[in-house]
C-alpha positions as CSV (number, residue, x, y, z in Angstrom):
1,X,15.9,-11.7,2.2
2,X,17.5,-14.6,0.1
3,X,17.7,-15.0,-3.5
4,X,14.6,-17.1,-3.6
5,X,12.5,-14.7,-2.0
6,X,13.6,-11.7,-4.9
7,X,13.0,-13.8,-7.6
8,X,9.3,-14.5,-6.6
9,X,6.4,-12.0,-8.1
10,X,5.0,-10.1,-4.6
11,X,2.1,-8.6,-4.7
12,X,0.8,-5.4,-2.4
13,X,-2.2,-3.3,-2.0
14,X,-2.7,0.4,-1.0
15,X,-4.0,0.8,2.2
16,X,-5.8,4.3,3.6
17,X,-4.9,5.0,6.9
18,X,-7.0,7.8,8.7
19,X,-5.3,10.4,11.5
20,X,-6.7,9.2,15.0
21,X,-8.8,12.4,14.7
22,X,-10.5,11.0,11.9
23,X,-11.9,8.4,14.3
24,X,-11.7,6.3,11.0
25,X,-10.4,2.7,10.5
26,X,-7.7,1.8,7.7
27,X,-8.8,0.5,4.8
28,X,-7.5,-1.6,1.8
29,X,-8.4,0.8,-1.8
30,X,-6.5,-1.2,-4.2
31,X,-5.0,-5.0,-4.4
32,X,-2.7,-6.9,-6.9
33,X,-0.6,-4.1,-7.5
34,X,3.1,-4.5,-8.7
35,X,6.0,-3.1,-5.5
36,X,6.3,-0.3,-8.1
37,X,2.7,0.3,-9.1
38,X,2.1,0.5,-5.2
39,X,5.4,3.1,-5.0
40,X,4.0,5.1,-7.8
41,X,0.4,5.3,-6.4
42,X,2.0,6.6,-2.5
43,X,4.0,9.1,-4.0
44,X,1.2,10.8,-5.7
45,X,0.3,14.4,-3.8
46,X,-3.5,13.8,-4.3
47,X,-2.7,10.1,-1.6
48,X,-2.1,12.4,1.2
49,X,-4.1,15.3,3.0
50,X,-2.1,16.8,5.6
51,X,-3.8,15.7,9.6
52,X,-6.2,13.5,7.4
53,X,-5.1,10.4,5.9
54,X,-2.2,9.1,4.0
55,X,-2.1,6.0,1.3
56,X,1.1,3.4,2.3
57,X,1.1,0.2,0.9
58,X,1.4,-3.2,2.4
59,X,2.6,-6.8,1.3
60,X,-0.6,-9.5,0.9
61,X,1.2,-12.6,1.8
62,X,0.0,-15.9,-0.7
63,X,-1.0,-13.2,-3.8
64,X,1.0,-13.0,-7.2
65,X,0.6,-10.3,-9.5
């Protein structure tokens, strides 16, 4: 990344993303999070169920928080 890049406001969303057994499609459950506001969300223990579904997060390109 260059300088420019980290001195720009990004903005991500939480996506829910479903074991193939789930036979479930991703979805988006949050937007307009801060980087850290989406870190802080993931690494909750309710975000995850084991062979389920797990919460990542993902960059939204064009959105400021």
């Amino acid at each position: 990344m260059n300088s420019q890049t980290n001195s720009q406001p990004r903005c991500f969303r939480i996506v829910r993303f479903f074991s193939p057994s789930q036979n479930r499609r991703s979805r988006t459950i949050k937007s307009g999070l801060t980087e850290a506001e989406a870190q802080a969300h993931c690494a909750r223990p309710d975000t995850r169920e084991r062979g389920v579904y797990f919460d990542g997060y993902d960059y939204m390109k064009g959105c400021k928080p």
